[in-house]
C-alpha positions as CSV (number, residue, x, y, z in Angstrom):
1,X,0.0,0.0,0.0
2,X,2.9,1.9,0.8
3,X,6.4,2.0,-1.0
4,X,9.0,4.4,-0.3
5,X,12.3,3.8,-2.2
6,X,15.8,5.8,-1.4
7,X,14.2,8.8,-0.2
8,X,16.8,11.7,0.6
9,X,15.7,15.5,2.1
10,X,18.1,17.8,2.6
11,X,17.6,21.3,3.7
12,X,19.4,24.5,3.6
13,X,22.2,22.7,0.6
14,X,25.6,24.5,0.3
15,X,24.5,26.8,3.5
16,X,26.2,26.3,7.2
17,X,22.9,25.1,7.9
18,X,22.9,22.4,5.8
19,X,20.9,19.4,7.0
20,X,20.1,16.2,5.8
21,X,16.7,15.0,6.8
22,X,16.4,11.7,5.4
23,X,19.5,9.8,4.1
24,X,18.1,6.9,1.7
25,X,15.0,5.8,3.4
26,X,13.3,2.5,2.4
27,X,9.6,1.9,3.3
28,X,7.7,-0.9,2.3
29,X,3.8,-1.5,4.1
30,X,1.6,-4.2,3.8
31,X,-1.9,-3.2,3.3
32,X,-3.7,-3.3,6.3
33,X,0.2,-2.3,8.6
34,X,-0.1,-0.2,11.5
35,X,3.6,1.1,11.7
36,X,4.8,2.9,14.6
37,X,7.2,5.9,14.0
38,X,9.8,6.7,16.7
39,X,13.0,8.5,16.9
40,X,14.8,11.5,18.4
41,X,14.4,14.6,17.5
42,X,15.8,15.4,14.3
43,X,15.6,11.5,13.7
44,X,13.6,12.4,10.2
45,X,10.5,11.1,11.8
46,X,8.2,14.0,10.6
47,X,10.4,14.9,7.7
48,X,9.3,11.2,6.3
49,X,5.6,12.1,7.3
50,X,5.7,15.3,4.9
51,X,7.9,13.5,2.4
52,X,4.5,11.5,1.7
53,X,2.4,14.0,2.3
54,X,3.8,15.6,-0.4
55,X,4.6,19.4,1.9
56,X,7.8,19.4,0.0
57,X,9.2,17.2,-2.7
58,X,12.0,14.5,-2.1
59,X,15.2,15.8,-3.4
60,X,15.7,11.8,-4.9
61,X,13.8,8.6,-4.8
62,X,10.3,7.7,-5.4
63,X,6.8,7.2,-3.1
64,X,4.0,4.7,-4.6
65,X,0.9,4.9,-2.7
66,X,-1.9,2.3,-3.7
67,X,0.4,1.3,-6.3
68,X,0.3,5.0,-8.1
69,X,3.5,7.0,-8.2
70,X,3.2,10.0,-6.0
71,X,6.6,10.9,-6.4
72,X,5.9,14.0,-8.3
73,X,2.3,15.3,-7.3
74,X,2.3,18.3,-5.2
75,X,0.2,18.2,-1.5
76,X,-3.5,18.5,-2.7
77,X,-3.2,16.2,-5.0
78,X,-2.2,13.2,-3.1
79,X,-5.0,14.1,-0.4
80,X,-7.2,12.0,-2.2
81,X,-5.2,9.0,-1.0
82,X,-4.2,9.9,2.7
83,X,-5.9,11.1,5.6
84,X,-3.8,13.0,8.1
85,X,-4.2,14.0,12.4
86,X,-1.5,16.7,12.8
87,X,-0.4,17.2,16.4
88,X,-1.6,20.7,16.8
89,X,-5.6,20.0,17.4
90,X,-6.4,22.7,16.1
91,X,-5.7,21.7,12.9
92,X,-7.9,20.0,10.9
93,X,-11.3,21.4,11.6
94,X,-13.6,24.1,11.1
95,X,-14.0,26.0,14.3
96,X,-17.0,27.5,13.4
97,X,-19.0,24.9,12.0
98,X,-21.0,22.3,14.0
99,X,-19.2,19.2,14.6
100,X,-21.9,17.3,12.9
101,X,-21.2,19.8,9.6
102,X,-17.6,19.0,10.2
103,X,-18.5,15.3,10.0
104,X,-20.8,16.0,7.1
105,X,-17.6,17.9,4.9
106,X,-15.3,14.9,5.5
107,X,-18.2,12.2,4.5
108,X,-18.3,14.4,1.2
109,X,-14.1,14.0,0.7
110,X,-14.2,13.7,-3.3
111,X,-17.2,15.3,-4.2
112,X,-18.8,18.6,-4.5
113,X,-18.2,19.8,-1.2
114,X,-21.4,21.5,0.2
115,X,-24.3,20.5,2.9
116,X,-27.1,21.3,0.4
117,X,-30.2,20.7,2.3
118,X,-28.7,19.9,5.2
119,X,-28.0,16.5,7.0
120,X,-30.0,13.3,6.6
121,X,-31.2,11.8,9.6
122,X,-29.9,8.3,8.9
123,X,-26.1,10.4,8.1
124,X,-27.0,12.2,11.8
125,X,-27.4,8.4,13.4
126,X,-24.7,7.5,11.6
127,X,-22.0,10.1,13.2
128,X,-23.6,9.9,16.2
129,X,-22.8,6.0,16.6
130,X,-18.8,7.4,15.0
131,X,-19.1,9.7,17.9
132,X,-19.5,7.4,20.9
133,X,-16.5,5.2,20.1
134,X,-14.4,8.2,21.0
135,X,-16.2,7.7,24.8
136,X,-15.6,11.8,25.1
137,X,-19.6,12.8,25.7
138,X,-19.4,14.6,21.9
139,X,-22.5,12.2,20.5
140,X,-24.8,14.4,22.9
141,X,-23.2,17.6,21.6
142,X,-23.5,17.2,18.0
143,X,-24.9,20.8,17.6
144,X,-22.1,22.1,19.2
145,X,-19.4,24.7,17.5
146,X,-15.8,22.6,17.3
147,X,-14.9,25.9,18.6
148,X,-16.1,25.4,21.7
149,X,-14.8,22.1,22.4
150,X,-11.2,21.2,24.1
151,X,-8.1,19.7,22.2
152,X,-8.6,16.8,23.2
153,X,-11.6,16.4,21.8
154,X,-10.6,18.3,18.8
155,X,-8.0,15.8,17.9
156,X,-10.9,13.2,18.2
157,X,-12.7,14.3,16.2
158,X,-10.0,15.1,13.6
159,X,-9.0,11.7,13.8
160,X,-12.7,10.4,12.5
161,X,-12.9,12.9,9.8
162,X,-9.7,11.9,8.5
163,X,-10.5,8.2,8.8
164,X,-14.1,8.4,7.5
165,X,-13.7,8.1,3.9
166,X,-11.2,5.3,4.5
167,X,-7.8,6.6,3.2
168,X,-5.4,4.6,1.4
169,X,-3.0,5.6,4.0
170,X,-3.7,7.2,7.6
171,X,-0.5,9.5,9.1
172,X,-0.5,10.2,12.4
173,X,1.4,12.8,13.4
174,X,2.5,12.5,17.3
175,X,-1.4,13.2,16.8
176,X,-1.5,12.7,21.6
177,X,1.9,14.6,22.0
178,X,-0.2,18.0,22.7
179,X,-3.1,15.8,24.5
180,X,-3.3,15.2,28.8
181,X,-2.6,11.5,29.6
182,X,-6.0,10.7,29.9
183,X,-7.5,12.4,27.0
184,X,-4.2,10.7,25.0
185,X,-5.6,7.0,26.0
186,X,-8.9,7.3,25.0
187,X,-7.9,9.1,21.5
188,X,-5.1,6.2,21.4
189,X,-7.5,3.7,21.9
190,X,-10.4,5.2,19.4
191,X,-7.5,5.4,17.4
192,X,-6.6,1.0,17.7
193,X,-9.9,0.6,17.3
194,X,-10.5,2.3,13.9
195,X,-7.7,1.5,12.2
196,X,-8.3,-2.7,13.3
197,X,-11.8,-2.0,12.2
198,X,-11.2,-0.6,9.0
199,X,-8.0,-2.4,8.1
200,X,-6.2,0.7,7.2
201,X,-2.6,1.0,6.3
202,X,-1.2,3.4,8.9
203,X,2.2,5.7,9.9
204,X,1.6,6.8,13.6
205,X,5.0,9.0,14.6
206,X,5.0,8.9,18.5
207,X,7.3,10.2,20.9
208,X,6.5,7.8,23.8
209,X,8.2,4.4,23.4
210,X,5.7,2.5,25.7
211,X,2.7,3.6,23.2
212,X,4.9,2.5,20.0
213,X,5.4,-1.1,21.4
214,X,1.5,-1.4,22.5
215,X,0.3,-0.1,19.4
216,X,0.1,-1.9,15.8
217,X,1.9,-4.6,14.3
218,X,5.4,-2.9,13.4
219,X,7.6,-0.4,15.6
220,X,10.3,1.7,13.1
221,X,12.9,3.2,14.7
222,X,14.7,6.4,13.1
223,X,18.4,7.8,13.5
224,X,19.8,10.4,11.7
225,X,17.8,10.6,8.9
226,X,17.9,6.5,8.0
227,X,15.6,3.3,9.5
228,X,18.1,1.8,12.3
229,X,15.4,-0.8,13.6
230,X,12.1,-2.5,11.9
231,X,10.6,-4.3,14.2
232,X,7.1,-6.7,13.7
233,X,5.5,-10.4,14.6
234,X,6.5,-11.7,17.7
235,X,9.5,-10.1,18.5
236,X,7.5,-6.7,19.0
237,X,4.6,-8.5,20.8
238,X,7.6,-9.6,23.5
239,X,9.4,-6.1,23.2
240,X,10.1,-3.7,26.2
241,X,11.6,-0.5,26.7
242,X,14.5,-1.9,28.0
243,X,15.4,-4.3,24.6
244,X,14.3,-1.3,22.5
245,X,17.0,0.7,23.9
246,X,19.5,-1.9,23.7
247,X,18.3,-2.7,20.3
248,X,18.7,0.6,19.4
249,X,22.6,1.2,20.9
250,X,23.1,-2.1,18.9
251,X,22.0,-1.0,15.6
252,X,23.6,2.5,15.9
253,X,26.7,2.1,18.2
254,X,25.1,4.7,20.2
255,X,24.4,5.2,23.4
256,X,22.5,8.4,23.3
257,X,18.8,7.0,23.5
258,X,18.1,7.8,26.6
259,X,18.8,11.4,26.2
260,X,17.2,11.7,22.5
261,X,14.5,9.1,23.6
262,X,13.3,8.9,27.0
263,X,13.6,12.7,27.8
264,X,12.5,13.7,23.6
């Protein structure tokens, strides 16, 4: 679903500032993969994310998503085939529209985007059932300006519209990172349970080791702008923090994970 072949970013080329992102990164997911993303910062973790997003072109290599080369097609283009939660929650939705209309826009992704004569009560059933998965009281509050609601529940509800017409590819941006622990477990959960559900192909970058072993079926660990661990099957089922970190200091000759890791 996903192919990423020799990808390199560098930014700020022939300046003192010169930095290279990503240094030949190859990507390869099964449909139906829930890859965790963790790194450092400046591990290239969120360079790769806009890499397929398509914020900036690669400087070489090539991305294939759904088996249709996206190499070359700029952001809005390649929208069509990914669905995106941005860490900031306040991204991603309309603040002054209902969250019911906001639901209603992202059921129309790929069409003519309007409400016309408004909301069809089997469509209101239908996001109010979306609604109580995310266990956050919003199915009782349809009515209810996005504007008004927290950021926790804004990334919630981010996370269904960009899952609701089921995406060829789901990127999760450290899409908790901004969240309070509590709020981050129920999004994190919503989150399991979507993408199990609807068998989507997904990139979640996370910054919290412990959530990128319990979640999916494939941990990726980043270093200095390459892949320096792939995890998946029973070997991350056993995993722990502790064998990450050695695998890590392993792979790399490192020893700086706890430093870019546990306090990043």
């Amino acid at each position: 679903m996903l192919k990423i072949e020799s990808i390199y970013k560098t930014f700020n080329a022939g300046t003192v500032n010169e930095k290279t992102a990503l240094n030949g990164v190859s990507l390869h997911l099964k449909e139906g993969d829930f890859v965790t993303v963790i790194g450092g910062n400046g591990a290239g973790k969120s360079t790769l994310l806009n890499a397929v997003a398509g914020v900036w072109p690669a400087d070489e290599g090539t991305i294939t998503i759904g088996g249709v080369d996206v190499t070359r097609l700029p952001e809005h283009k390649r929208a069509r085939y990914i669905g995106r939660v941005f860490q900031d929650p306040m991204m991603g939705t309309a603040a002054t529209m209902q969250i019911e209309e906001n639901l209603a826009l992202a059921a129309r992704r790929g069409k003519r985007r309007f409400l016309g004569a408004g909301i069809t009560k089997a469509e209101r059933e239908e996001y109010r059932e979306m609604l109580k998965l995310l266990d956050l009281g919003l199915e009782d509050r349809m009515t209810s300006k996005v504007g008004l609601l927290s950021g926790g529940q804004r990334q919630a509800l981010t996370l269904l519209m960009a899952s609701l017409v089921k995406p060829k590819l789901l990127l999760l941006d450290e899409h908790t990172a901004a969240l309070d622990p509590k709020t981050a477990a129920k999004v994190l959960a919503a989150t399991e349970t979507i993408v199990q559900r609807d068998h989507l192909t997904t990139l979640m970058i996370t910054h919290n080791m412990r959530d990128a072993i319990a979640h999916g079926n494939r941990l990726i660990m980043m270093y200095e702008g390459r892949v320096a661990l792939d995890i998946s099957g029973e070997e991350k089922k056993k995993l722990t923090v502790e064998d990450l970190l050695a695998k890590f200091g392993q792979a790399t000759g490192s020893d700086e994970a706890d430093d870019k890791l546990l306090l990043g």
